[in-house]
TIPALUM-843454 format. One record per residue: x, y, z of N, C-alpha, C in turn; residue in one letter. Coordinates in Angstrom, 3 decimals, always signed. Each point is the difference from the previous one (the first is absolute). Layout:
BEGIN
      nxx      nyy      nzz     caxx     cayy     cazz      cxx      cyy      czz resn
        X        Y        Z        X        Y        Z        X        Y        Z    A
...
//
This chain:
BEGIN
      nxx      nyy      nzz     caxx     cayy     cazz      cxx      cyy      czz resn
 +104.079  +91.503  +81.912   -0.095   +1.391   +0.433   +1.221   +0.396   +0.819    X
   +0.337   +1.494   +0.476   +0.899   +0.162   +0.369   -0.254   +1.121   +0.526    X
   +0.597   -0.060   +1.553   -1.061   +1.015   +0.735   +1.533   +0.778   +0.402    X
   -0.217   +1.558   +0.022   +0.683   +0.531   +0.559   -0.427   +1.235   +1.066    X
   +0.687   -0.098   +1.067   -0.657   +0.674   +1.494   +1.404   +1.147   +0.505    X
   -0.927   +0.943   +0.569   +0.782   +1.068   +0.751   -0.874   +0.551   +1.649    X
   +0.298   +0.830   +0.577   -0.874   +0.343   +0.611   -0.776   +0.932   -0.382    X
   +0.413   +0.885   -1.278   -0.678   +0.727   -0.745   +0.510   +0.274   -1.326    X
   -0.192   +1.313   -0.027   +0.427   +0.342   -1.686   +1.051   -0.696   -0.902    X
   +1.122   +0.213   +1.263   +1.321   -0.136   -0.239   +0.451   -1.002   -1.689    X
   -0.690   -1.685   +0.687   +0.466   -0.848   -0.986   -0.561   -0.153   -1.276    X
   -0.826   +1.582   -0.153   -1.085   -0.454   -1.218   +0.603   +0.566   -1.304    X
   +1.256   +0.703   +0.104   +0.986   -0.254   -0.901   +0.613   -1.448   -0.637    X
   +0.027   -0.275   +1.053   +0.732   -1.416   -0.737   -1.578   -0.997   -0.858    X
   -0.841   +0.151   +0.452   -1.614   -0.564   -0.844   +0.000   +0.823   -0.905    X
   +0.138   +0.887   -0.163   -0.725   +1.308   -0.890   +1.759   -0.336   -1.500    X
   +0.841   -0.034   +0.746   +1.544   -0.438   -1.335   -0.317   -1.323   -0.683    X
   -0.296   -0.906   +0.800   -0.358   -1.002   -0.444   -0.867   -0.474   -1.145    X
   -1.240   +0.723   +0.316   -1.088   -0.043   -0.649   -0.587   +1.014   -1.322    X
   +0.885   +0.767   -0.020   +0.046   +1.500   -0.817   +1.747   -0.452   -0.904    X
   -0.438   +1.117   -0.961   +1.488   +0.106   -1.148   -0.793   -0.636   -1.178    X
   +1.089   -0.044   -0.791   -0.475   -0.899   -1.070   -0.602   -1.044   -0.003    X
   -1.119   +0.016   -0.785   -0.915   -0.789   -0.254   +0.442   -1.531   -0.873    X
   +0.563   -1.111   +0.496   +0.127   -1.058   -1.071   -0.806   -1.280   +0.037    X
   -0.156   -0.463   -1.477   -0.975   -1.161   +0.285   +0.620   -1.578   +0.758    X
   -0.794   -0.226   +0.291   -0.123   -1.507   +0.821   -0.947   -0.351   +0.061    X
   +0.421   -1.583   -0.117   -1.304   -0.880   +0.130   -0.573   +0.163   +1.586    X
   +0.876   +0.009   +1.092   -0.562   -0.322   +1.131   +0.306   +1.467   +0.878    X
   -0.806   +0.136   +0.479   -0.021   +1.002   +1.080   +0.060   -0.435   +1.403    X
   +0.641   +1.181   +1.331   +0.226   -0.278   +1.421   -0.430   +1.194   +0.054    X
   -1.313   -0.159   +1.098   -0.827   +0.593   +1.119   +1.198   +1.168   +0.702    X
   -0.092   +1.042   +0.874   +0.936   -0.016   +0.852   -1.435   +1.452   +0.887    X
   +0.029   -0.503   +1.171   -0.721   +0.335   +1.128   +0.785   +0.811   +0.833    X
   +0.269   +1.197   -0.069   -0.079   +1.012   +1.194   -0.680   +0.352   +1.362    X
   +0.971   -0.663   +1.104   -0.712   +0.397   +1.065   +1.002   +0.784   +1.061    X
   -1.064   +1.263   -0.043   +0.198   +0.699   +1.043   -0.235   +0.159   +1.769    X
   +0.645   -0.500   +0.912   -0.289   +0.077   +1.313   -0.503   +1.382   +0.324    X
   -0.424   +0.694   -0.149   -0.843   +0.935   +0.571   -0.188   +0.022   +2.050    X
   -0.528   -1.251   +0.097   -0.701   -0.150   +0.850   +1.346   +0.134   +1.059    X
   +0.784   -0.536   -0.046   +1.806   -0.200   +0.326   +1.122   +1.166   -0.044    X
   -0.685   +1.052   -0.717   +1.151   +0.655   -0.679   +0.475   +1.001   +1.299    X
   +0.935   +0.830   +0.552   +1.209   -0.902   -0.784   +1.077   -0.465   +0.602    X
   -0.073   -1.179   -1.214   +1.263   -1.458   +0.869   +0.868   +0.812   +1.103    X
   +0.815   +1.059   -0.478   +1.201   +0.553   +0.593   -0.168   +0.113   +0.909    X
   -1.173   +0.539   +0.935   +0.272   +0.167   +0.932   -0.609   -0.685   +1.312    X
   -0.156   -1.650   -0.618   -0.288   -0.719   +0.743   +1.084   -0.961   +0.768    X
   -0.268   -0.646   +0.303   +0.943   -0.995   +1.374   +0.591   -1.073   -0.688    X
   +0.663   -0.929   -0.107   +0.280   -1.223   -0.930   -0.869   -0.933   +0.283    X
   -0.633   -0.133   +1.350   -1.354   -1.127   +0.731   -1.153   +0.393   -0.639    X
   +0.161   +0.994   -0.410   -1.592   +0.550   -0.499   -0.348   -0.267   -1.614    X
   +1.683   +0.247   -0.786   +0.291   -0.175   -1.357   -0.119   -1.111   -0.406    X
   +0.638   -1.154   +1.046   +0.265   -1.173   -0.465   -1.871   -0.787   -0.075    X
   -0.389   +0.472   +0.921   -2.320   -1.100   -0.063   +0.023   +0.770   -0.953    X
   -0.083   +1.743   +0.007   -0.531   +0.892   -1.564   +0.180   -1.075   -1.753    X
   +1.445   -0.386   +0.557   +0.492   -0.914   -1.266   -0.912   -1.104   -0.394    X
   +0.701   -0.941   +1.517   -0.918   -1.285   -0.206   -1.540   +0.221   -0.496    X
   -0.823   +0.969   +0.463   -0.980   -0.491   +0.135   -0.872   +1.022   -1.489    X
   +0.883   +0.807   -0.720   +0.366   -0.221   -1.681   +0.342   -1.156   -0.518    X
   +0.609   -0.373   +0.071   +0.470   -0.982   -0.903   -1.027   -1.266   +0.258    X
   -0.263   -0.155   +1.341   -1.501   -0.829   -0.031   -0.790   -0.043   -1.346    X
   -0.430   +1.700   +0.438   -0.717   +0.321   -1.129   +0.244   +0.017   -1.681    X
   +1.218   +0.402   -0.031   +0.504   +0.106   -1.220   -0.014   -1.642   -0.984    X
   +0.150   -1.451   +1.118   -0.125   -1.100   -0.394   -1.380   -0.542   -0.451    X
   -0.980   +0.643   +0.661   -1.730   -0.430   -0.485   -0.232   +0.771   -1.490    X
   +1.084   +0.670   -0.317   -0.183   +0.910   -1.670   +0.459   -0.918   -0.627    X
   +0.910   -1.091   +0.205   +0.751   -1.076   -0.660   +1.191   +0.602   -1.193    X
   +1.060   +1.083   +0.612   +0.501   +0.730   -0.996   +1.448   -0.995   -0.090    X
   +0.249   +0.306   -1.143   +1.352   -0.716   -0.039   +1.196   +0.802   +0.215    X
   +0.144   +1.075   +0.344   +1.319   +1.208   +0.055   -0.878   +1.216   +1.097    X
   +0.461   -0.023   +0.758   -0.034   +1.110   +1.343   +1.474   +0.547   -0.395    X
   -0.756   +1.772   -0.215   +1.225   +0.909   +0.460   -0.266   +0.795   +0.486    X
   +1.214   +0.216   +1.054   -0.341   +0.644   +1.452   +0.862   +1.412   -0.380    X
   -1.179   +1.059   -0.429   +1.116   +1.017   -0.735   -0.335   +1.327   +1.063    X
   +0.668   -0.654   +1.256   +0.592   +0.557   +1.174   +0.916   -0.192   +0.741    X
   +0.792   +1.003   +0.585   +1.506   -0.590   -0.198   -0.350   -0.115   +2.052    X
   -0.673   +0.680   +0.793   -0.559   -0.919   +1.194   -0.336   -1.211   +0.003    X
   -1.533   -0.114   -0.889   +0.102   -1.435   +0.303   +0.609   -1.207   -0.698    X
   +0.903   +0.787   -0.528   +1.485   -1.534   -0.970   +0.692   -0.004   +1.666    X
   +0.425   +0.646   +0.453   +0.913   -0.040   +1.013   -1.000   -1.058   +1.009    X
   -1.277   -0.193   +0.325   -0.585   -0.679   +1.070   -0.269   -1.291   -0.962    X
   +0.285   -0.496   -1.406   -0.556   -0.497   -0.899   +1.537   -1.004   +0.151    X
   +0.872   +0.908   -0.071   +1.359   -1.145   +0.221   +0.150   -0.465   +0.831    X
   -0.555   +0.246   +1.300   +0.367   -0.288   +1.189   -0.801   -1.378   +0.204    X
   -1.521   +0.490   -0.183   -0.927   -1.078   -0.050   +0.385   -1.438   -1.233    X
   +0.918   +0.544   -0.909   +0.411   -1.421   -0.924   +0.820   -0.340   +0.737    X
   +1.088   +0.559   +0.684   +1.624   -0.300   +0.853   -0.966   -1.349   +0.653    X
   -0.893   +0.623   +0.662   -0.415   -1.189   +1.494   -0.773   -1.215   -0.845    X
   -0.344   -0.313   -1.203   -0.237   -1.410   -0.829   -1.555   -0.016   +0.899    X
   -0.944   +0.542   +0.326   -1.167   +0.607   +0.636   -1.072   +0.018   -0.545    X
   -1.387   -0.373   +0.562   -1.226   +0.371   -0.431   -0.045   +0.002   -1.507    X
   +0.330   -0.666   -0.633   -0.160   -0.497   -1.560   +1.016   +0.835   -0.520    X
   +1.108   +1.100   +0.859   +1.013   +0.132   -1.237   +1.107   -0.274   +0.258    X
   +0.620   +0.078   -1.423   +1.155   -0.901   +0.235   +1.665   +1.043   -0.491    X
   +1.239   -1.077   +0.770   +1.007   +0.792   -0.808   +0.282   -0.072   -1.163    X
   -1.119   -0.660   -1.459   +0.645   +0.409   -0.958   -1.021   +1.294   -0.385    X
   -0.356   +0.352   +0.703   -1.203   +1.409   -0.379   -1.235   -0.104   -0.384    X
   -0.736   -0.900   +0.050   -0.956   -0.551   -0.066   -1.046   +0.394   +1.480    X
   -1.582   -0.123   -0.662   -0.804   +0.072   +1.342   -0.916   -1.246   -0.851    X
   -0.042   -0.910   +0.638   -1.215   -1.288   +0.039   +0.308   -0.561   -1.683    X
   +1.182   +0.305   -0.485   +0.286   -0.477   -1.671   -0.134   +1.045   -0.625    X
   -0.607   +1.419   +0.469   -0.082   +1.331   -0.961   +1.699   +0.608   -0.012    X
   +0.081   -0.235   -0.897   +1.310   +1.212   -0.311   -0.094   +1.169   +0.974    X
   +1.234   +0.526   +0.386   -0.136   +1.546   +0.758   +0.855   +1.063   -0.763    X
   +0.232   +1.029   -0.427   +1.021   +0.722   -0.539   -0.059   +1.313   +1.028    X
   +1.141   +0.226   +0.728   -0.429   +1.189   +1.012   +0.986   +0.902   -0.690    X
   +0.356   +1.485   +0.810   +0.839   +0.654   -0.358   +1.444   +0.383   +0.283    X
   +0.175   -1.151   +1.364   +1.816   -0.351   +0.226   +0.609   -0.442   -0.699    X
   -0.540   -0.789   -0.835   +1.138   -0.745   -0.797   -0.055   +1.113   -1.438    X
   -0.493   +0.706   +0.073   +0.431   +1.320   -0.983   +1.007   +1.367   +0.495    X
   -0.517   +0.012   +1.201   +0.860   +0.729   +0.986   +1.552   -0.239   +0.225    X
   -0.100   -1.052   +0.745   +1.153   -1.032   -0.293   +0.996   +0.239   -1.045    X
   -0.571   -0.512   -1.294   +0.710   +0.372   -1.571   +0.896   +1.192   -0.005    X
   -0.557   +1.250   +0.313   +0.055   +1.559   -0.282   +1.097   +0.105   +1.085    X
   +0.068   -0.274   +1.272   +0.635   +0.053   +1.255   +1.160   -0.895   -0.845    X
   +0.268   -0.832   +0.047   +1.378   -0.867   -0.391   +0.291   +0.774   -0.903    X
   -0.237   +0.652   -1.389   +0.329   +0.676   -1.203   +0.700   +1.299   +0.308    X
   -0.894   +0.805   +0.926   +0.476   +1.269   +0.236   +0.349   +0.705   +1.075    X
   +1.094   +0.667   +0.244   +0.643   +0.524   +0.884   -0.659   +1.111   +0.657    X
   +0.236   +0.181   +1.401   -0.765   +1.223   +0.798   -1.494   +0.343   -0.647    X
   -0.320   -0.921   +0.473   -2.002   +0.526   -0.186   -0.195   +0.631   +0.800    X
   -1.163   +0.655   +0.192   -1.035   +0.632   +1.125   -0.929   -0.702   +0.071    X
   -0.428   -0.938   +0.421   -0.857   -0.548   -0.168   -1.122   +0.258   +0.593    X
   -1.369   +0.496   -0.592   -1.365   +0.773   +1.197   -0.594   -1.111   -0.061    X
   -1.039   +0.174   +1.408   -0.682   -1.251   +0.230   -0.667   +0.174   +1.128    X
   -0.927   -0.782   +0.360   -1.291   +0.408   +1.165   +0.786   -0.700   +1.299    X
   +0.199   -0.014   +0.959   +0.378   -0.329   +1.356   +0.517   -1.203   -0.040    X
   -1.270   -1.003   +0.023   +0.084   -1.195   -0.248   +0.918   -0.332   -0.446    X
   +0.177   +0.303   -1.930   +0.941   -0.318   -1.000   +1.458   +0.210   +0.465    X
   -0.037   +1.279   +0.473   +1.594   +0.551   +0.068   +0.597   -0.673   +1.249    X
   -0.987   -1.024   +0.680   +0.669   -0.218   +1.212   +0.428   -1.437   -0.638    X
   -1.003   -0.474   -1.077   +0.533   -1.141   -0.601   +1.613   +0.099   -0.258    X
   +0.471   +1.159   -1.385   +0.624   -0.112   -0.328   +1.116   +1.134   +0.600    X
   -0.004   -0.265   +1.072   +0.783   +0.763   +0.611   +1.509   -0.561   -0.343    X
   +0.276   -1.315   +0.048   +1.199   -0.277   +0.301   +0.770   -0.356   -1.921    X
   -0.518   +0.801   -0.258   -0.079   +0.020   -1.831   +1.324   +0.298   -0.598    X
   +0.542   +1.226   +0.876   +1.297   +0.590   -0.599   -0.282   +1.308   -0.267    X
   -1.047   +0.631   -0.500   -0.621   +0.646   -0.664   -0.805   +0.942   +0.870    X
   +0.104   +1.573   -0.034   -0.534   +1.076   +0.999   -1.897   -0.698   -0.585    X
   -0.169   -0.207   +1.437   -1.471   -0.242   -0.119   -1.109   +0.906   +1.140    X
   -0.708   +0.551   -0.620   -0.814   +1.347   +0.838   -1.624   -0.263   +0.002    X
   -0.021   +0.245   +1.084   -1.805   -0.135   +0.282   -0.841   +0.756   -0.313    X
   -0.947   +0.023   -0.687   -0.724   +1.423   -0.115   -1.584   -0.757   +0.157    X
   -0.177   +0.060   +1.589   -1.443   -0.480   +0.391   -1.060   +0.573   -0.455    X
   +0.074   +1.016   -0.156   -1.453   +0.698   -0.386   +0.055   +0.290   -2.119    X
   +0.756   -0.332   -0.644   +0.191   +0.691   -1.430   -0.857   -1.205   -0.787    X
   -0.395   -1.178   +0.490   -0.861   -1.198   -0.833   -1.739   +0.744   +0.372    X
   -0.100   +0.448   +1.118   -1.496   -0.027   +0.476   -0.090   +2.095   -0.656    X
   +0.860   +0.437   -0.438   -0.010   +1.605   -0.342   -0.198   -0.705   -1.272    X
   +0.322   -0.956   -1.075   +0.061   +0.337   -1.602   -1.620   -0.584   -0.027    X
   +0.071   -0.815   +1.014   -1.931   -0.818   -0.612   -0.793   +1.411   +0.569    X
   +0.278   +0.656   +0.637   -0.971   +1.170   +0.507   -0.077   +1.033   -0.981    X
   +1.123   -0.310   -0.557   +0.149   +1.019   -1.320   +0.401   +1.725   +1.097    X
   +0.803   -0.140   +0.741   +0.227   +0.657   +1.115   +1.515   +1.057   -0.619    X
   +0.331   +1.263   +0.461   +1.297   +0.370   -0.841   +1.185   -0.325   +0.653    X
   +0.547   -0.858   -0.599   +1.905   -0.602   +0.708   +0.996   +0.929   -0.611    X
   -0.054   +0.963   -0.129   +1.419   +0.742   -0.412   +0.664   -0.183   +1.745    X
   -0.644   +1.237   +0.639   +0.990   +0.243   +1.074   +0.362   -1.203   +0.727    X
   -0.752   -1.084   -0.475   +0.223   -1.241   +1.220   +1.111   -0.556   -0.665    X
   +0.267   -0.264   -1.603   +0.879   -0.300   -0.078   +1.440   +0.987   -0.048    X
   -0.394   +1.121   +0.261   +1.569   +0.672   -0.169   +0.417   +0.024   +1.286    X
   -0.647   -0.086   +1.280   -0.052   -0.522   +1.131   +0.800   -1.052   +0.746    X
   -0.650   -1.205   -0.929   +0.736   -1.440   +0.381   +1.470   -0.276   -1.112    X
   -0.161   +0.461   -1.124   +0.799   -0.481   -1.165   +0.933   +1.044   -0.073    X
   +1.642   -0.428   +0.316   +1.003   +1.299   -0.507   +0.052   +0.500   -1.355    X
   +0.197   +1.106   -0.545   -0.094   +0.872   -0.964   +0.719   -0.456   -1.356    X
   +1.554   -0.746   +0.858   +0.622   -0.741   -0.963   +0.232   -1.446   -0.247    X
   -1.123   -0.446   +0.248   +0.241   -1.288   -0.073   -0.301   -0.544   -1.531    X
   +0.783   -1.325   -0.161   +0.833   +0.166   -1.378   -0.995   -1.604   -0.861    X
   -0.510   -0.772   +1.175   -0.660   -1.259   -0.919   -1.294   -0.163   +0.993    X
   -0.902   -0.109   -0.426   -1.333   -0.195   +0.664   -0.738   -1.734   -0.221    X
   +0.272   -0.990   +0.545   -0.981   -0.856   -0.169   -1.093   -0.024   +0.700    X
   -1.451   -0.228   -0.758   -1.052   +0.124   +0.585   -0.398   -1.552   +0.514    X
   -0.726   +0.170   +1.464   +0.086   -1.264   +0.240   -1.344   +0.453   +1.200    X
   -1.292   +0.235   -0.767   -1.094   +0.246   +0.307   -0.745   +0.035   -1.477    X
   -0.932   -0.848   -0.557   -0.826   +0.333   -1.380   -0.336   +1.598   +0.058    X
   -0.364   +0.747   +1.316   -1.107   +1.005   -0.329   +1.694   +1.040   -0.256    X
   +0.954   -0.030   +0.310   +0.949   +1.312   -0.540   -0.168   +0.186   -1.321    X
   +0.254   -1.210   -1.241   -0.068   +0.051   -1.141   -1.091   +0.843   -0.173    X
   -1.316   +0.360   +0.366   -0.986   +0.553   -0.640   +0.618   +1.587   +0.125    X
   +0.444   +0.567   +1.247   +0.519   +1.165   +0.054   +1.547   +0.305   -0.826    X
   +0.233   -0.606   -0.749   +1.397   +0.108   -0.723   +0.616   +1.469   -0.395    X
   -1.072   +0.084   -1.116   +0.266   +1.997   -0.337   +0.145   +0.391   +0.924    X
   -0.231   +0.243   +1.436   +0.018   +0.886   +1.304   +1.250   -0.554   +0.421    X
   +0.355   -1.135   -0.192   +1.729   +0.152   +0.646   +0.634   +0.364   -1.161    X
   +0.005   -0.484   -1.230   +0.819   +0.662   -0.896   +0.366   +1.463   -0.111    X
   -1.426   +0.557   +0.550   +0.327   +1.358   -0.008   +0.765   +0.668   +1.299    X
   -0.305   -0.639   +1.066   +0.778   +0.513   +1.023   +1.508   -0.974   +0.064    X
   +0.422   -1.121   -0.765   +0.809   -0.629   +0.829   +0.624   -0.080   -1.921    X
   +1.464   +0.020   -0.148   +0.910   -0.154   -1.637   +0.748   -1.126   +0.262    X
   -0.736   -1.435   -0.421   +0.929   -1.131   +0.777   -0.464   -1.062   -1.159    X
   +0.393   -1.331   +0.744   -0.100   -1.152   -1.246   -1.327   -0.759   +0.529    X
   -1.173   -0.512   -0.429   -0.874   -0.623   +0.892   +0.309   -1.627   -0.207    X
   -0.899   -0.518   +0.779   -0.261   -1.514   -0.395   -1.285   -0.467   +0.427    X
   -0.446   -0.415   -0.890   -1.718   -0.549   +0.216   -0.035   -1.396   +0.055    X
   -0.119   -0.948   +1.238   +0.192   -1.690   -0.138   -1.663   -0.742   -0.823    X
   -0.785   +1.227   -0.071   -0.751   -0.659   -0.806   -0.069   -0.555   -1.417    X
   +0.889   +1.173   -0.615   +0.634   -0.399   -1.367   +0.702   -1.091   -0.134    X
   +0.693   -0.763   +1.121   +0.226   -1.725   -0.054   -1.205   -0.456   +0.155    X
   -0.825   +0.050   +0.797   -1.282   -1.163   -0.336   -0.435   +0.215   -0.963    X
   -0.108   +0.659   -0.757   -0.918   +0.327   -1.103   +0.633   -0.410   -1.324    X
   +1.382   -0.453   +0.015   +0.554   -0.638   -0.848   +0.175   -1.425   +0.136    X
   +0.153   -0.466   +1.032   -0.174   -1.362   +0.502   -1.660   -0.354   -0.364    X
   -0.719   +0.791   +0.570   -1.170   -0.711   +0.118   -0.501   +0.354   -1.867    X
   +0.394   +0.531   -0.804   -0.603   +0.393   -1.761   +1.111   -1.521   -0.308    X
   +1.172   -0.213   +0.198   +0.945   -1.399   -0.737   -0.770   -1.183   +0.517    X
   -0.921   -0.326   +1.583   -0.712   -0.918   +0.378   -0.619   -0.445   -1.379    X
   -0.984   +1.485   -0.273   -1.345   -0.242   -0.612   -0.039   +0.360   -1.642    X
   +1.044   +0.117   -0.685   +0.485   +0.336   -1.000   -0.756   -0.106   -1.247    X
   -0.980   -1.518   +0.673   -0.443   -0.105   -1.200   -1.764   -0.129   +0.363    X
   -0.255   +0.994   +0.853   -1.461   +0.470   +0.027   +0.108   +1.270   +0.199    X
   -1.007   +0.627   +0.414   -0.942   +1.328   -0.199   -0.195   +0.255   +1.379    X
   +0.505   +1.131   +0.917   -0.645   -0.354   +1.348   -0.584   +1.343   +0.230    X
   -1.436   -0.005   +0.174   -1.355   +0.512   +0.166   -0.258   +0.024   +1.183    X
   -0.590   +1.286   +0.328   -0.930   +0.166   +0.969   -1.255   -0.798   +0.479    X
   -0.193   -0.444   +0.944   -1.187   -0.945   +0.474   -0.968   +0.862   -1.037    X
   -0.877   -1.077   +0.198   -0.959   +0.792   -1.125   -1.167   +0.622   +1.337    X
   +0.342   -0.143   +0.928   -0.935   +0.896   +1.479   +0.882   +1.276   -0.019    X
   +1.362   +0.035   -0.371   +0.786   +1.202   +0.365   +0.699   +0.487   -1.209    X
   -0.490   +0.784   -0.984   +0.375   +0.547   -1.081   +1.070   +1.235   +0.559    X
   +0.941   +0.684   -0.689   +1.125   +0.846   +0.654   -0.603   +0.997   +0.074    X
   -1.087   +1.169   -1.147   -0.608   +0.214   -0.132   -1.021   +0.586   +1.895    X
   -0.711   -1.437   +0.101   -0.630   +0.043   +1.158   +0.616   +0.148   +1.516    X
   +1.146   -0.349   -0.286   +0.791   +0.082   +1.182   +0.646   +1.749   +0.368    X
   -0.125   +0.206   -1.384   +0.728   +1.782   -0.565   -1.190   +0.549   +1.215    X
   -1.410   -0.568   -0.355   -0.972   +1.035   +1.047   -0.159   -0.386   +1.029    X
   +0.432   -0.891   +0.543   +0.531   -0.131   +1.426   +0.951   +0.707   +0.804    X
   +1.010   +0.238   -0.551   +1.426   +0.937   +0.000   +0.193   +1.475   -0.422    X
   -1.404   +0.540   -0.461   -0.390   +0.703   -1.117   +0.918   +0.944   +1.071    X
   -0.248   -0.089   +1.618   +0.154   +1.449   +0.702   +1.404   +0.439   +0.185    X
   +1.182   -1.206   -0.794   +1.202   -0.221   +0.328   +0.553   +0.466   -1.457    X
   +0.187   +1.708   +0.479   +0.843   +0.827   -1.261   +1.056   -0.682   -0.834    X
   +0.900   -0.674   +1.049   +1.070   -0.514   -0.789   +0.211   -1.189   -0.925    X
   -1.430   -0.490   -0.228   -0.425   -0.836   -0.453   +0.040   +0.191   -1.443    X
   -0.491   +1.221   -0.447   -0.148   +0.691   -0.974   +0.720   -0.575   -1.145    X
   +1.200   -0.010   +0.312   +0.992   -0.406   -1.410   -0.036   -1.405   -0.168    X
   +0.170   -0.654   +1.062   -0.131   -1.893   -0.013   -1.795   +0.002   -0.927    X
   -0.853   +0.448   +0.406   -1.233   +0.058   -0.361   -0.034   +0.309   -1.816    X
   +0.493   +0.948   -0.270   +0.799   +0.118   -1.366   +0.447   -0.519   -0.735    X
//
């Protein structure tokens, strides 16, 4: 199985790409489990002391599911996720691993995009941008724009607000921006970058030669009426 976690909506793009598209046969199929922190949400605008037990004491949990691939398709908690592998700690380790489970977070996709391309903007929740502050790369906070898209709340003025008019490359480096995309496209004429579109190619060449399905507790379907109240959902839902 293969569990992938956010504090909310955000990473259920990267479950929902995965598991959706063309239909091909295989003998063997992979599970893949969506979990949403709800209870937690949201990461951004918590403390790194508070992020780092929030983690641990996931991934506790995430180990009694017995999954073989954790992805952490939040670009907060990759940043408390590297830190906690840096220190070789509480069952994880520096080759990215937690207790022998594989980890795939979203720095080392970040990372990629940052070395490749010149003058990013890079948006990102507090936390993140303080991560990657020393990046090279214009990096901007926008504390409140992760907890406005799960509210299904309106971000025009907030982003014409925080974001200059001409800014020329956008990397997203929060899961929940991607869901609002059309709304910057329309206010902002620039180049984007989505680091989920690297996991999602890494993690389809992993599994190449299975089928990877929705838990059979969490059909996409069922999750659609969970989210039902989240407009922008609409087209991913599609």
């Amino acid at each position: 199985m293969i569990i992938i976690f956010d504090s909310g909506i955000g990473g259920f793009e990267c479950a929902y790409r995965l598991c959706t598209g063309k239909e091909e046969e295989a003998k063997n199929t992979k599970q893949v489990l969506y979990f949403a922190d709800k209870d937690n949400f949201p990461y951004g605008s918590k403390s790194k002391e508070e992020l780092i037990q929030i983690i641990t004491e996931l991934f506790k949990f995430f180990e009694s599911q017995k999954p073989e691939l954790i992805i952490a398709a939040c670009n907060t908690a990759s940043t408390i996720i590297q830190e906690l592998c840096q220190s070789d700690k509480n069952g994880f380790t520096k080759d990215k691993t937690y207790k022998s489970i594989q980890i795939v977070d979203m720095i080392t996709s970040l990372n990629e995009t940052m070395s490749k391309e010149a003058n990013l903007t890079i948006l990102a929740t507090p936390i993140t941008a303080q991560y990657l502050a020393s990046s090279g790369h214009k990096v901007m906070a926008l504390p409140k724009l992760a907890q406005m898209i799960e509210l299904n709340e309106p971000i025009e003025e907030y982003l014409l607000e925080n974001i200059p008019k001409d800014t020329k490359k956008i990397l997203y480096a929060c899961t929940h921006y991607p869901i609002v995309h059309e709304t910057f496209v329309k206010l902002f004429n620039c180049e984007y970058f989505n680091p989920i579109d690297k996991i999602i190619t890494k993690v389809k060449k992993k599994y190449t030669k299975y089928t990877l399905k929705f838990h059979d507790n969490q059909t996409s379907k069922k999750y659609s009426k969970i989210t039902s109240k989240q407009a922008q959902f609409k087209k991913i839902r599609e």
